[in-house]
Backbone bond lengths (Angstrom), bond angles and torsions (degrees), N, CA, C in turn:
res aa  C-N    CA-C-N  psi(-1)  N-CA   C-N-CA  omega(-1)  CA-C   N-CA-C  phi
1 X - - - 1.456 - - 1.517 108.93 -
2 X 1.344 130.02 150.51 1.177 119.66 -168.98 1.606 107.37 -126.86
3 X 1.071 115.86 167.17 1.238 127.09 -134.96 1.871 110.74 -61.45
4 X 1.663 94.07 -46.41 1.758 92.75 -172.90 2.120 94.84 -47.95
5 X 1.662 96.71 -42.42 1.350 109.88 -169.45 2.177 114.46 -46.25
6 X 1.050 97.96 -17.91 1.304 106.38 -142.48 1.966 93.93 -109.90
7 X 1.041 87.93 -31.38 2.054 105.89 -165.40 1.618 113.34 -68.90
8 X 1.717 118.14 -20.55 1.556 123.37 151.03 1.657 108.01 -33.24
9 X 1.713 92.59 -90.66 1.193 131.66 -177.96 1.913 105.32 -31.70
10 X 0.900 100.35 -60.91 1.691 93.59 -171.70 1.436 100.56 -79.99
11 X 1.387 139.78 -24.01 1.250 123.69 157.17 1.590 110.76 -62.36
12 X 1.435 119.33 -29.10 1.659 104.29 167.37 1.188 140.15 -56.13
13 X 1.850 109.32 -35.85 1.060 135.93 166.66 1.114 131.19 -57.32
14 X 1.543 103.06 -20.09 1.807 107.44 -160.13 1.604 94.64 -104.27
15 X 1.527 118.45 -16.50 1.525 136.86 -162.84 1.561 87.69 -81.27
16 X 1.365 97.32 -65.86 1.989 110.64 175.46 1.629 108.54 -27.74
17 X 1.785 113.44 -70.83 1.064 116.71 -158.78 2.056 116.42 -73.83
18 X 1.654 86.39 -31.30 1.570 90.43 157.52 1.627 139.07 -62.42
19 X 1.618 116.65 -3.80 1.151 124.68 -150.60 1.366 81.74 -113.63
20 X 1.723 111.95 -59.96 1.389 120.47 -164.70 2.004 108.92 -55.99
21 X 1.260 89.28 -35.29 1.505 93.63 172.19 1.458 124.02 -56.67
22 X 1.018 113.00 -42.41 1.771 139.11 179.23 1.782 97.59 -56.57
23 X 1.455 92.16 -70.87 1.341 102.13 -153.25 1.890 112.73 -81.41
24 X 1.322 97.51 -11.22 1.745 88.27 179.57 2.166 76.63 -135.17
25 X 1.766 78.17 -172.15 1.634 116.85 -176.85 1.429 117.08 -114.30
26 X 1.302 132.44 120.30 1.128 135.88 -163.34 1.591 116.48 -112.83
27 X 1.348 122.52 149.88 1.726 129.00 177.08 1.377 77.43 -144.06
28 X 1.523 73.44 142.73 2.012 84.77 153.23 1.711 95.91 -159.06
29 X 1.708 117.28 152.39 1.505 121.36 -176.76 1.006 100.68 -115.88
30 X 1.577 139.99 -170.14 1.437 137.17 146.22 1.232 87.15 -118.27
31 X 1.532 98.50 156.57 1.449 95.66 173.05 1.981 105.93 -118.06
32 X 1.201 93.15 134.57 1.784 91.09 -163.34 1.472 98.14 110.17
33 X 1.942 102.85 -155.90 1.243 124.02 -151.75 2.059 85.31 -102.74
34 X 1.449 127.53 122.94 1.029 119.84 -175.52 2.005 108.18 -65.10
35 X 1.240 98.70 134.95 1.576 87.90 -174.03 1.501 116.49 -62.99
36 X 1.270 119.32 -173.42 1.429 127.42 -169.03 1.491 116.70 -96.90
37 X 1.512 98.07 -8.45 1.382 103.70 168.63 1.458 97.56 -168.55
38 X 1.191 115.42 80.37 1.696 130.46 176.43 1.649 96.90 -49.26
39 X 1.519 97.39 125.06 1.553 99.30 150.48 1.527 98.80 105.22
40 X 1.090 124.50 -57.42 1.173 140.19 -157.24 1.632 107.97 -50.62
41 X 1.292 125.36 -39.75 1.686 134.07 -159.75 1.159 102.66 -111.11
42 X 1.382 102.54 6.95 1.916 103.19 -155.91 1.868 99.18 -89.78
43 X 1.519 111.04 119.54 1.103 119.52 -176.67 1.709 117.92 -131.81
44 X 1.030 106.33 14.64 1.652 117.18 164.34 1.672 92.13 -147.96
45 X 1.711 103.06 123.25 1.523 98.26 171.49 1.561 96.99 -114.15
46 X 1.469 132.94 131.31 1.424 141.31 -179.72 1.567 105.67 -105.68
47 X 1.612 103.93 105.63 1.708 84.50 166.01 1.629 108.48 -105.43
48 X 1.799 102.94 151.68 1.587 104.15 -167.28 1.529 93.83 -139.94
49 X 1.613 93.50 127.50 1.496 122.37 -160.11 1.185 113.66 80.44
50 X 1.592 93.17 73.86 1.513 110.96 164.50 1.503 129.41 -82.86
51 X 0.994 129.28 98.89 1.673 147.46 -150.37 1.676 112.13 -105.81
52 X 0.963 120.52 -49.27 1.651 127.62 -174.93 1.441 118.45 -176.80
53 X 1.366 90.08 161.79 1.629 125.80 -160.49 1.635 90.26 -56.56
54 X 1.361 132.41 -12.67 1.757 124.65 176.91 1.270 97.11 -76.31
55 X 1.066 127.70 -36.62 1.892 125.50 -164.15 1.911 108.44 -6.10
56 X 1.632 99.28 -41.65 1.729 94.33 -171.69 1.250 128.57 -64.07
57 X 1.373 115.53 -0.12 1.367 146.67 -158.74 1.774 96.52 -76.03
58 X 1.677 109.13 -50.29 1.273 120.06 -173.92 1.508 113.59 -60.88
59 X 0.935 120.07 -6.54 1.473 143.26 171.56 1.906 106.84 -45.15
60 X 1.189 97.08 -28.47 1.489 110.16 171.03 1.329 112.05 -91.79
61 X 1.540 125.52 36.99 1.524 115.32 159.26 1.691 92.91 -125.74
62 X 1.030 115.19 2.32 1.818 99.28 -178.39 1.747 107.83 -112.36
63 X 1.347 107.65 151.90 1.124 117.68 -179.14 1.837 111.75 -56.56
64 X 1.254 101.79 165.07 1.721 109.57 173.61 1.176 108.82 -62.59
65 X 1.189 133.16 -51.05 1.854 154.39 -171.20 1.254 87.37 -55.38
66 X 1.666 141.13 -71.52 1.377 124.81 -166.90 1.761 119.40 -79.25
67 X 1.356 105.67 -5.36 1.558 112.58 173.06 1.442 92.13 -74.68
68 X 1.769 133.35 -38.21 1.672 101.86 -166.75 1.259 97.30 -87.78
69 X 1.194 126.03 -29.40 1.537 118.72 176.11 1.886 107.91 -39.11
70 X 1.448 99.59 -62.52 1.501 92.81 179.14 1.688 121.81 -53.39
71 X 1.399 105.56 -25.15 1.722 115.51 -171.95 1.493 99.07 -70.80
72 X 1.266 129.89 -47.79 1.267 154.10 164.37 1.522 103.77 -46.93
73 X 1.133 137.46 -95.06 1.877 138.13 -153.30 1.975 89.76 -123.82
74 X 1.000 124.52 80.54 1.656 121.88 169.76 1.220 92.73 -117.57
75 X 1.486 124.27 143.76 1.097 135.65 155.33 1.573 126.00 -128.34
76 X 1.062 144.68 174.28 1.497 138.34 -157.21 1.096 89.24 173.50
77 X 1.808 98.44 155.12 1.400 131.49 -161.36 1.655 81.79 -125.27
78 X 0.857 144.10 158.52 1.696 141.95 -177.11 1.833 108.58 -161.42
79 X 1.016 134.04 118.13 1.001 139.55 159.84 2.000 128.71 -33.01
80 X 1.004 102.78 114.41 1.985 93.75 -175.24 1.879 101.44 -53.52
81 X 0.800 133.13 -40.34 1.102 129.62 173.88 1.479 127.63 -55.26
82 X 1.246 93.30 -37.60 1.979 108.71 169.97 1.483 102.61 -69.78
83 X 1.681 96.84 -72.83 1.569 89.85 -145.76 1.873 106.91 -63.03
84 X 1.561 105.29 -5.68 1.744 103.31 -178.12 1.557 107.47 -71.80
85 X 2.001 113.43 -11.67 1.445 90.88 -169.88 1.811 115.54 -77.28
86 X 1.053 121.24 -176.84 1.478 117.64 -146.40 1.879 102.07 -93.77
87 X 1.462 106.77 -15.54 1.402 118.93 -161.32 1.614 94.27 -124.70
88 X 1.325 110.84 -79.71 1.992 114.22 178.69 1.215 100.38 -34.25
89 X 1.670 131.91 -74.38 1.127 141.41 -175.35 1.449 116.48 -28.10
90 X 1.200 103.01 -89.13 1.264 108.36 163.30 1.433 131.44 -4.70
91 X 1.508 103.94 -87.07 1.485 114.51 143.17 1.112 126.24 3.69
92 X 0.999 125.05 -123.49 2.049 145.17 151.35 1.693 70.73 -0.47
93 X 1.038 144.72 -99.74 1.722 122.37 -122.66 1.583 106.82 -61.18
94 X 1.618 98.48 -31.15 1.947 87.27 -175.46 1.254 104.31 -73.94
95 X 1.480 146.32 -1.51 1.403 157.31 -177.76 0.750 105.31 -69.43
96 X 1.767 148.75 -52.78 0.977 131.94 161.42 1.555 107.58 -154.65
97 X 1.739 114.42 177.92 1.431 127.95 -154.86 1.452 113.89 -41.57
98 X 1.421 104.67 -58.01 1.346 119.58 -157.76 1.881 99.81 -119.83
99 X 1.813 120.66 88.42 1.632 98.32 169.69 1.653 93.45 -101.90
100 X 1.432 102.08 127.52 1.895 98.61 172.70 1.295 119.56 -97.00
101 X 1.230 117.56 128.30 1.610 120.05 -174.96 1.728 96.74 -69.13
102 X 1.457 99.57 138.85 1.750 111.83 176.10 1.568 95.01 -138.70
103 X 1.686 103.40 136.73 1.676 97.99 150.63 1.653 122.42 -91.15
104 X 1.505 84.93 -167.79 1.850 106.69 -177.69 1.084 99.17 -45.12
105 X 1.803 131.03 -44.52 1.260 125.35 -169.09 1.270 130.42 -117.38
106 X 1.916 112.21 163.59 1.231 83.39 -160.85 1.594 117.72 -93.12
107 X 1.209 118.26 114.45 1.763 137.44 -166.25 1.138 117.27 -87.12
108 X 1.236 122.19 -133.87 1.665 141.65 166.39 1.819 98.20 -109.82
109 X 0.830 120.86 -2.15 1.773 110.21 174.37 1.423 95.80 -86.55
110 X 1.058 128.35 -50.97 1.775 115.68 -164.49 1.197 96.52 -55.78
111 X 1.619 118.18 -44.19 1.359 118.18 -150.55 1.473 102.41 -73.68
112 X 1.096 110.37 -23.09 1.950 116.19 -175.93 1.488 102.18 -91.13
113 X 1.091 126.45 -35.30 1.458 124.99 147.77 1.401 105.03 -42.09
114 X 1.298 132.58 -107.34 1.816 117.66 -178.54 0.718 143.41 2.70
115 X 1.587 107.06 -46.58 2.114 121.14 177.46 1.387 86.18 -72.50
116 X 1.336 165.86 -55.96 0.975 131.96 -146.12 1.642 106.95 -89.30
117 X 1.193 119.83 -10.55 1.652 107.41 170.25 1.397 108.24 -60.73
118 X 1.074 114.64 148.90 1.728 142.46 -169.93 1.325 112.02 -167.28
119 X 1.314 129.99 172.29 1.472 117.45 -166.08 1.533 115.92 -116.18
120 X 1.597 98.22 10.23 1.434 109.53 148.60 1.520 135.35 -80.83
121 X 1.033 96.63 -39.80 2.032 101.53 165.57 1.263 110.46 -48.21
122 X 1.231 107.13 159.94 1.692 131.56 159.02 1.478 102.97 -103.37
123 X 1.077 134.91 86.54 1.543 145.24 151.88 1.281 118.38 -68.36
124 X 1.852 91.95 102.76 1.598 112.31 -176.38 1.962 118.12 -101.58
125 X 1.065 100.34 103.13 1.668 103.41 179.96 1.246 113.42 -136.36
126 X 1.504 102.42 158.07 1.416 113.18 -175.44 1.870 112.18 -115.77
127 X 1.302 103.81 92.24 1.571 101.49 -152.16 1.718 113.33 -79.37
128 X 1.334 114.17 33.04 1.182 123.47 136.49 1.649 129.22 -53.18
129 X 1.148 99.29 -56.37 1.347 130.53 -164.97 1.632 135.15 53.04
130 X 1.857 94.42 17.10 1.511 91.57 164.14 1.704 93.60 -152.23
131 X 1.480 113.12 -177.95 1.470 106.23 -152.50 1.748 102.97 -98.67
132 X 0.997 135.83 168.16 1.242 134.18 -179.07 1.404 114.93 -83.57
133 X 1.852 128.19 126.87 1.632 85.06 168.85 1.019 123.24 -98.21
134 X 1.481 135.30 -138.11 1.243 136.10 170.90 1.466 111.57 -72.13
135 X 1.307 130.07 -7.03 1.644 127.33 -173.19 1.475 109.84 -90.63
136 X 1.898 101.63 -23.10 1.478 110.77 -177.15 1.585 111.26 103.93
137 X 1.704 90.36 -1.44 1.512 86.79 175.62 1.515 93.33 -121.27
138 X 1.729 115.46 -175.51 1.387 157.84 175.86 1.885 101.37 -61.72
139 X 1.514 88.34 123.17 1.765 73.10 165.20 1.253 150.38 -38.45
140 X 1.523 128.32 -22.58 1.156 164.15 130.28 1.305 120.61 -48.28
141 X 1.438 112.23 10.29 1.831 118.62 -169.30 1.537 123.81 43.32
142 X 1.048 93.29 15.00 1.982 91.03 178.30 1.556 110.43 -103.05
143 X 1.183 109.82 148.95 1.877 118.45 -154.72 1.895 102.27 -76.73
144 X 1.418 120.85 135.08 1.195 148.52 -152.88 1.651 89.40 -75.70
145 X 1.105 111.22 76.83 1.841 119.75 179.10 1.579 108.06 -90.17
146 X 0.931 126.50 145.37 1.730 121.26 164.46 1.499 122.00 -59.39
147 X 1.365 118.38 138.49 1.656 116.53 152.02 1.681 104.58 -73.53
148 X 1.411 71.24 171.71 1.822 104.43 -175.84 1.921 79.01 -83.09
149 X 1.307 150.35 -50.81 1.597 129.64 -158.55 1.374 118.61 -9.46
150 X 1.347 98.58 -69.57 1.714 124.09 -165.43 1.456 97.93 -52.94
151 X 0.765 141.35 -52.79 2.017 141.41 166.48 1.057 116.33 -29.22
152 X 1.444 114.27 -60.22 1.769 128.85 163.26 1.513 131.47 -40.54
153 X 1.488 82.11 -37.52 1.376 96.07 -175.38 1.979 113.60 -78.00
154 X 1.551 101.47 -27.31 1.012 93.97 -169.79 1.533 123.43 -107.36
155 X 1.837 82.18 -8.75 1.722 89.23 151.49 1.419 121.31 -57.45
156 X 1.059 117.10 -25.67 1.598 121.97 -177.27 1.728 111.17 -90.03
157 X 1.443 124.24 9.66 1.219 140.75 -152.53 1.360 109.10 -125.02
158 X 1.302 155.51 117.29 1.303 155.31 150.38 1.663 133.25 -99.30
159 X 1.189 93.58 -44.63 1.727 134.06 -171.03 1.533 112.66 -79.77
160 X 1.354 127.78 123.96 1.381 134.09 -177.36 1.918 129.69 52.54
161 X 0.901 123.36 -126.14 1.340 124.07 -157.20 1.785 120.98 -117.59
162 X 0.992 147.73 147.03 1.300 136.12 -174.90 2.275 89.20 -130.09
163 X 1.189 69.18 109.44 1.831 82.04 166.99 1.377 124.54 -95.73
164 X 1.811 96.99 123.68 1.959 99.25 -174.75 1.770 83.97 -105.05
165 X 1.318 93.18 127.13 1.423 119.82 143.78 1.579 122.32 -91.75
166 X 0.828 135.84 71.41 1.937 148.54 144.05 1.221 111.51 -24.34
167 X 1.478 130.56 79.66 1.370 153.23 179.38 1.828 98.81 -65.02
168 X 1.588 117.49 121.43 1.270 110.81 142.19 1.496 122.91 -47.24
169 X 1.562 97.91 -57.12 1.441 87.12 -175.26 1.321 91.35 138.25
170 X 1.875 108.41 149.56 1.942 99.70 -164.92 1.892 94.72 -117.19
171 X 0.976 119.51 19.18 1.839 115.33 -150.70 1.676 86.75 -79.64
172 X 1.232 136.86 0.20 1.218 160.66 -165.10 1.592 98.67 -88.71
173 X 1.331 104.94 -61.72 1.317 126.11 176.13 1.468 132.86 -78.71
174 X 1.233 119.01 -39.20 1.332 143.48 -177.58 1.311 107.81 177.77
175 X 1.435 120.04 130.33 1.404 140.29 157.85 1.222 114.97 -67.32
176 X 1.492 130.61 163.59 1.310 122.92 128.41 1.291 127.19 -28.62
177 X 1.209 140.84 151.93 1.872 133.91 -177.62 1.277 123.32 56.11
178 X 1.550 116.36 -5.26 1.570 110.33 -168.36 1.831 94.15 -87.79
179 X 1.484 113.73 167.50 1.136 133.33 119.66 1.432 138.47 -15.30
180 X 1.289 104.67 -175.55 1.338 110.70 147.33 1.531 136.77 -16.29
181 X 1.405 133.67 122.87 1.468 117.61 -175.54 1.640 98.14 -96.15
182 X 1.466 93.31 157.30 1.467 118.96 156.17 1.356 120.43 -81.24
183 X 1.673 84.05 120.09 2.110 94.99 -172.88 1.278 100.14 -96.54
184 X 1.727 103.65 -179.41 1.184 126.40 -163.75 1.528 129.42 28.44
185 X 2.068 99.56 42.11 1.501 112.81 157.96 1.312 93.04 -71.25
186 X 1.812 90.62 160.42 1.837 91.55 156.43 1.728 104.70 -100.90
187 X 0.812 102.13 142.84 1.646 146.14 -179.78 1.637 105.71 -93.53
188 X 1.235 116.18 100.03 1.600 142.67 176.49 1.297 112.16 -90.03
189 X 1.331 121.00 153.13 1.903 122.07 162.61 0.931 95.62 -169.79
190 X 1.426 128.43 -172.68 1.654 165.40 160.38 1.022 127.83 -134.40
191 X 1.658 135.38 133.86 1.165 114.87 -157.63 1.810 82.66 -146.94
192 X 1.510 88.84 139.51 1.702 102.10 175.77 1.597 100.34 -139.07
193 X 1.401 109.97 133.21 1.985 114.65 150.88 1.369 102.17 -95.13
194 X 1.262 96.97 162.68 1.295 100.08 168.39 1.889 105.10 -155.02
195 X 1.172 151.82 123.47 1.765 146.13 -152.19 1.231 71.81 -62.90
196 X 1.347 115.50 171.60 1.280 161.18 -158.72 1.134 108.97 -125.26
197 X 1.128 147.33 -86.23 1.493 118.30 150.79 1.397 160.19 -22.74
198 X 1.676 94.73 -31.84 1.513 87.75 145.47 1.131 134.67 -105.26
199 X 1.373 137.24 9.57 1.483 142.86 125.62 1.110 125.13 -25.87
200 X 1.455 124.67 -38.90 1.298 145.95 -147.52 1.349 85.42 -116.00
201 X 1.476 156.17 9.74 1.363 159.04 158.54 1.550 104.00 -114.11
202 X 1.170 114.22 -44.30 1.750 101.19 175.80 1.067 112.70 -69.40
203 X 1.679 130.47 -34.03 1.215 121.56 -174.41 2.002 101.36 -73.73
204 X 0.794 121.04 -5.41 1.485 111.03 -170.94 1.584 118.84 86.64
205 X 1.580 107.36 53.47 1.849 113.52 -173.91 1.640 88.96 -62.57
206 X 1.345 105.48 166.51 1.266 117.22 167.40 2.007 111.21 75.97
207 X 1.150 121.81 7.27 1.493 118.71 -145.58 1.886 81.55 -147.99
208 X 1.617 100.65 145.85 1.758 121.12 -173.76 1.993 89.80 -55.51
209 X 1.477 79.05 -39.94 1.980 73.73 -159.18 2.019 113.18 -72.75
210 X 1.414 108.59 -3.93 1.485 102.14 -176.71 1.308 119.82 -55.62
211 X 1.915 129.68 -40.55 1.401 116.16 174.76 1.926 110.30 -64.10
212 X 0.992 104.90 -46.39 1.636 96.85 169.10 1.286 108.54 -37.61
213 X 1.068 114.44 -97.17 1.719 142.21 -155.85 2.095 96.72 -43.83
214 X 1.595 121.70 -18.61 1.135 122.03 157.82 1.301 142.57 -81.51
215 X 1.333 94.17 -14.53 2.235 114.64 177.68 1.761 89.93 -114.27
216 X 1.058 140.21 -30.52 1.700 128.96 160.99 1.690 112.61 -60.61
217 X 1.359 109.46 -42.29 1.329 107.75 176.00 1.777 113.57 -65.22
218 X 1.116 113.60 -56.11 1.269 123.19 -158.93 1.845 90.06 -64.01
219 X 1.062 108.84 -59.36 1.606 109.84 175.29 1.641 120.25 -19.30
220 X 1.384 90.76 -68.84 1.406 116.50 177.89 1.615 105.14 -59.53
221 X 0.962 126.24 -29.00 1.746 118.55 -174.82 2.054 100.40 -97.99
222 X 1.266 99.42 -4.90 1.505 90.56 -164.59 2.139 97.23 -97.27
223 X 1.989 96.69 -30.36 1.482 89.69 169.59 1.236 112.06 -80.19
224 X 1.424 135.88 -16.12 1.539 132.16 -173.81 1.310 114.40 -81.60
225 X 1.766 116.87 -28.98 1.390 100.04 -165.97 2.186 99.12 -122.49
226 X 1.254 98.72 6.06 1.497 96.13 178.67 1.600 113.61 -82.49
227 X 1.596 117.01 -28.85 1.356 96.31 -170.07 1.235 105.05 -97.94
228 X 1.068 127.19 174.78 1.358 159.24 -148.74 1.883 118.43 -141.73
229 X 1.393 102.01 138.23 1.746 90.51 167.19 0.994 120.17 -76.88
């Protein structure tokens, strides 16, 4: 996307991250050795512990440089239920170039979602794919397990960095069903890169067991580094 194209959007972003700054309190950790230039290579961002419709709020832990990158090549997988609401929806689409509506199942939307991965985008998903509630489970009460998406995605992925964002969690802030949020919570995370290629060798690319060994991993890094005392 080119720049006049692109200069909305990252003025939205910067409005977003200026507001969220104002109005709440922020931490953020790395988890590991902080990279040498955080952010910069990062071309799949994964957030894990997906909680509520505020999520964009976190928008205030990344630098300006990777907000135009996202204003520029962002892509998103978005829920029909989200992106149809009249305000969230909305939202998320001026966020960046391409948000594609996908359902519950897997159809011709994921699959039209896919064609647009390339290894220029920043492909931002939350491979849960539904929000947590306050019980710790799924609206439907069934336990917050990973999809296979995020696999897909990174089969289509070689090039630079895959960023975990490790969500405390927003039910603090806004629930599912609520209203209005409560400002000036503080707002927690963790943030790890890790190349993309070699992720894509530890997990076993090329091998029956790689989509497993990629939703067991992510699992395992999302209960180890999301909670908090």
């Amino acid at each position: 996307m080119g720049f006049l194209a692109a200069l909305p959007r990252f003025i939205l972003l910067c409005a977003i991250k200026a507001a969220s700054l104002l109005c709440f309190r922020f931490s953020s950790e790395w988890v590991g050795e902080r990279p040498a230039e955080p952010f910069r290579h990062a071309r799949v961002g994964v957030l894990l512990n997906h909680t509520s419709l505020f999520e964009p709020i976190l928008v205030a832990l990344f630098p300006l440089g990777w907000l135009w990158r996202v204003a520029r090549h962002g892509l998103m997988p978005g829920a029909d239920v989200t992106l149809d609401r009249p305000i969230a929806g909305r939202l998320i689409k001026l966020m960046v170039p391409k948000a594609v509506t996908v359902t519950r199942a897997r159809d011709r939307t994921w699959t039209e979602f896919l064609s647009h991965v390339t290894e220029e985008n920043v492909v931002l998903i939350s491979p849960e794919g539904r929000m947590k509630r306050r019980g710790g489970l799924d609206k439907h009460g069934k336990p917050m397990t990973l999809r296979g998406g995020i696999v897909e995605v990174l089969e289509r992925k070689s090039e630079g960095t895959m960023l975990l964002v490790y969500s405390e969690g927003l039910h603090h802030v806004q629930a599912p069903g609520e209203g209005f949020p409560r400002l000036f919570k503080l707002v927690r995370a963790r943030l790890e890169e890790i190349p993309v290629e070699r992720y894509k060798k530890a997990m076993g690319h090329g091998t029956p067991e790689f989509r497993a060994n990629v939703i067991a991993d992510l699992a395992a890094r999302r209960d180890r580094h999301c909670p908090w005392d």
